[in-house]
C-alpha positions as CSV (number, residue, x, y, z in Angstrom):
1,X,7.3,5.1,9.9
2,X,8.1,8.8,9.0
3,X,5.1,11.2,9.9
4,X,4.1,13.3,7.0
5,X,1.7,16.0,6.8
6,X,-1.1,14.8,4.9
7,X,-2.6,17.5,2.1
8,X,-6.0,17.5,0.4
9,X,-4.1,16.7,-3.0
10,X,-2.6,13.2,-2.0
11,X,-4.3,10.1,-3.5
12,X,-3.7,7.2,-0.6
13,X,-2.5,3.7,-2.2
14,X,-3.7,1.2,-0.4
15,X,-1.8,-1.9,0.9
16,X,-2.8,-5.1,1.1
17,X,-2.3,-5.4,4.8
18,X,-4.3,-2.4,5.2
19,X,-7.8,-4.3,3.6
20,X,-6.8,-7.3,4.9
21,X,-6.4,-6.4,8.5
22,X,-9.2,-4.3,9.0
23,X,-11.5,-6.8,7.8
24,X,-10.3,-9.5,10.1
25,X,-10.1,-7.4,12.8
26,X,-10.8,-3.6,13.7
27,X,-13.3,-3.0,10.9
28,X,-14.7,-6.6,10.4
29,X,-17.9,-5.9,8.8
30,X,-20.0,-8.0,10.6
31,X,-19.6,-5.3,13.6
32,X,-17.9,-2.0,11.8
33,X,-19.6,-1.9,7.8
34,X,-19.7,2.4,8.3
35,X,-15.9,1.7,7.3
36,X,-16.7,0.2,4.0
37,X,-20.0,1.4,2.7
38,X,-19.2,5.0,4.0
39,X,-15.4,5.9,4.3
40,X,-13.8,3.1,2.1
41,X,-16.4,3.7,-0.5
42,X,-16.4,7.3,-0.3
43,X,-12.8,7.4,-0.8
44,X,-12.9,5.1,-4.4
45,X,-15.8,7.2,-5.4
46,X,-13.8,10.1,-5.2
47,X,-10.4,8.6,-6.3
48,X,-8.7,9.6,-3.1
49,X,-8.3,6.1,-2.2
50,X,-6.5,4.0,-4.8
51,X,-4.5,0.3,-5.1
52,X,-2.8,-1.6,-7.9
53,X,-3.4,-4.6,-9.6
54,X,-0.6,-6.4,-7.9
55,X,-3.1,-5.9,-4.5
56,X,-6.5,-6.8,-6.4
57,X,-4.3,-10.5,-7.3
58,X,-3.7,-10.8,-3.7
59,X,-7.5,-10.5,-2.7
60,X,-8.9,-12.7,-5.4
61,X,-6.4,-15.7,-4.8
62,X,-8.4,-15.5,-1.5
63,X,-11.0,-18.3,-0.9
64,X,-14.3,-17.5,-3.3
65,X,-16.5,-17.1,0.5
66,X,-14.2,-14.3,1.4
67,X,-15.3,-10.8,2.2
68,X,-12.7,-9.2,0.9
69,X,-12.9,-11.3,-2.8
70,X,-16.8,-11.4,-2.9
71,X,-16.2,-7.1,-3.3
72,X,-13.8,-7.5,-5.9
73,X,-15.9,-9.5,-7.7
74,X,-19.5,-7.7,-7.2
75,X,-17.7,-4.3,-8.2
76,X,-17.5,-2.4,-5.3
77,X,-13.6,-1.6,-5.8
78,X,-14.3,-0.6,-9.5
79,X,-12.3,2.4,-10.3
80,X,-9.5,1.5,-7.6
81,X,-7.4,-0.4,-9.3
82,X,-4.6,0.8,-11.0
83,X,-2.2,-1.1,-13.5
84,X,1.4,-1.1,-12.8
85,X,1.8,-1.9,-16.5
86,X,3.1,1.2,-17.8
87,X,6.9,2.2,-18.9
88,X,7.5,5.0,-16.2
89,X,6.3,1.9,-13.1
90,X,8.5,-0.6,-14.6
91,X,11.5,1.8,-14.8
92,X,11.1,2.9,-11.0
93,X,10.7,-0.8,-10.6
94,X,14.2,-1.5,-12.1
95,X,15.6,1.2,-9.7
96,X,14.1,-0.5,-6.7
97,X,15.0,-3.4,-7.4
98,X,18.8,-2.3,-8.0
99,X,18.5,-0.2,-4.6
100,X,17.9,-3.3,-2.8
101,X,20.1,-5.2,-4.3
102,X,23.2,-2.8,-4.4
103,X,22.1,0.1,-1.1
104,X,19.7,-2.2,1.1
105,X,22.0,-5.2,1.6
106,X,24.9,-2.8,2.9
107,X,26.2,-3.7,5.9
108,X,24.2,-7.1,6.4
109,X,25.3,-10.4,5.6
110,X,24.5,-11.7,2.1
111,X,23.6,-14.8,2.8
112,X,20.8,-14.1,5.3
113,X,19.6,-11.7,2.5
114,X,19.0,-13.7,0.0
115,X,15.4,-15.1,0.8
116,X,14.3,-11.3,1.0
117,X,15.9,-10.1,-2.2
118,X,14.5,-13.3,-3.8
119,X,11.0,-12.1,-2.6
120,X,11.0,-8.4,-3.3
121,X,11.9,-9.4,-7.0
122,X,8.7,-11.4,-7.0
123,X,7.0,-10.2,-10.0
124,X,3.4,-10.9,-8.3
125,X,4.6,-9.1,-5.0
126,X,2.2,-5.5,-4.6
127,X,5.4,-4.3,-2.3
128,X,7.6,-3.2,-5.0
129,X,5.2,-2.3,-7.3
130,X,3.3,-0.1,-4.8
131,X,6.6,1.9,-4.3
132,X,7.3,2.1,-8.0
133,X,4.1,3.6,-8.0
134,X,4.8,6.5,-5.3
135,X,7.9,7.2,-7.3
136,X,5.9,8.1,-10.3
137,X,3.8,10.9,-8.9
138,X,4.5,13.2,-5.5
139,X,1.1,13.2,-4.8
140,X,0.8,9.3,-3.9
141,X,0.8,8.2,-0.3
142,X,1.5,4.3,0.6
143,X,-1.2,3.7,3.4
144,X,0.1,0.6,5.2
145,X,0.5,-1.6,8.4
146,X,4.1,-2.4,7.7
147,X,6.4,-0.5,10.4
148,X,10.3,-0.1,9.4
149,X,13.3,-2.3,10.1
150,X,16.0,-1.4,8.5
151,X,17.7,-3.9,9.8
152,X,16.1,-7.2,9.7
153,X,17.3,-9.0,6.6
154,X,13.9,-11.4,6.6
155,X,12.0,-9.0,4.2
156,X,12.4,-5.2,2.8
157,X,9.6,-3.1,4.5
158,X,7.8,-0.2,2.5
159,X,8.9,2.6,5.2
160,X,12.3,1.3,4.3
161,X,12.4,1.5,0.7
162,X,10.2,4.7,0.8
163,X,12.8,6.0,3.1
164,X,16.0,5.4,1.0
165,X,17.7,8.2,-0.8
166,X,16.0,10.1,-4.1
167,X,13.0,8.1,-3.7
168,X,11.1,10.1,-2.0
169,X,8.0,8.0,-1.3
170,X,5.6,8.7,1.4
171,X,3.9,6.5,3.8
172,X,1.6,6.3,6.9
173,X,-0.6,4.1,8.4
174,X,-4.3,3.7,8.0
175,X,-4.7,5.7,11.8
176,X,-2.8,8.5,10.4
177,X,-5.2,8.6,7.6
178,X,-8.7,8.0,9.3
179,X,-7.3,10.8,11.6
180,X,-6.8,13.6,9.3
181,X,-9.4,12.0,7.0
182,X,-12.7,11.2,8.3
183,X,-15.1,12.8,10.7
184,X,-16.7,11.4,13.9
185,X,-19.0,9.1,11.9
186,X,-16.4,7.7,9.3
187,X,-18.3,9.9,6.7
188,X,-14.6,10.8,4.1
189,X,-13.4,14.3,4.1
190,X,-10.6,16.2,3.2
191,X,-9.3,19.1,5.7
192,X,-6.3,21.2,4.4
């Protein structure tokens, strides 16, 4: 993953990965709830921290007893969700989905491609529609756990597609965040 400088103007797009994983582990809130009531919720409340309705699908196929589902449905991500349902996100979709078919493949064999192509082009995948996102506006940041491999040919990683040519999409990871982001008691800021 490319280090970027992070700027008071960016609005962080939230992965999946990134919810998912800190509630099972380094932010569970059985043990670590400062990260959601304070920082997490301070960051929607402001509308620095943003996500897509592809992500908000992934959370409520969870099972009905799940942290993670139990906030969609009480409210507490209201106002950070944003629809990938617009012209411009569907036309940066197209592109994407055209770069990994026609610039991603390159150089790998087709066949052991396949599978991953067949899953980027998944209509209810967030991945692609996360990116398309990014493209539409400089000022979005994918905040993820996925780390790039431009080589495998099991799945196309975020960092990779952010990476390719003209897309300019930018990425980091939810440490990279928290550490420009947050002071010592998770309370959201924004340093420039």
């Amino acid at each position: 993953m490319s280090k970027i400088e992070l700027h008071g103007n960016e609005i962080f797009l939230i992965d999946a990965n990134i919810l998912i994983a800190a509630k099972n582990l380094y932010y569970n809130p059985k043990f670590c709830s400062i990260f959601w009531v304070k920082w997490l919720k301070t960051g929607i409340d402001t509308g620095k921290l943003r996500s897509i309705d592809k992500v908000k699908a992934e959370l409520e196929d969870k099972n009905s007893e799940d942290f993670l589902s139990k906030k969609v449905e009480d409210g507490f991500f209201d106002n950070f969700w944003i629809s990938t349902q617009d012209i411009v996100i569907v036309n940066h979709y197209k592109k994407l989905q055209n770069w990994a078919n026609n610039e991603w493949v390159k150089n790998k064999p087709l066949d052991k491609c396949q599978t991953a192509l067949e899953n980027f082009a998944q209509f209810e995948n967030a991945d692609p529609w996360l990116l398309s996102l990014a493209m539409s506006n400089k000022d979005y940041v994918i905040v993820t756990n996925e780390i790039s491999a431009p080589n495998s040919t099991k799945n196309i990683k975020i960092p990779d597609a952010a990476n390719a040519d003209n897309f300019n999409i930018k990425v980091c990871n939810l440490y990279d965040l928290l550490n420009k982001h947050s002071y010592e008691n998770q309370d959201f800021c924004f340093i420039n």
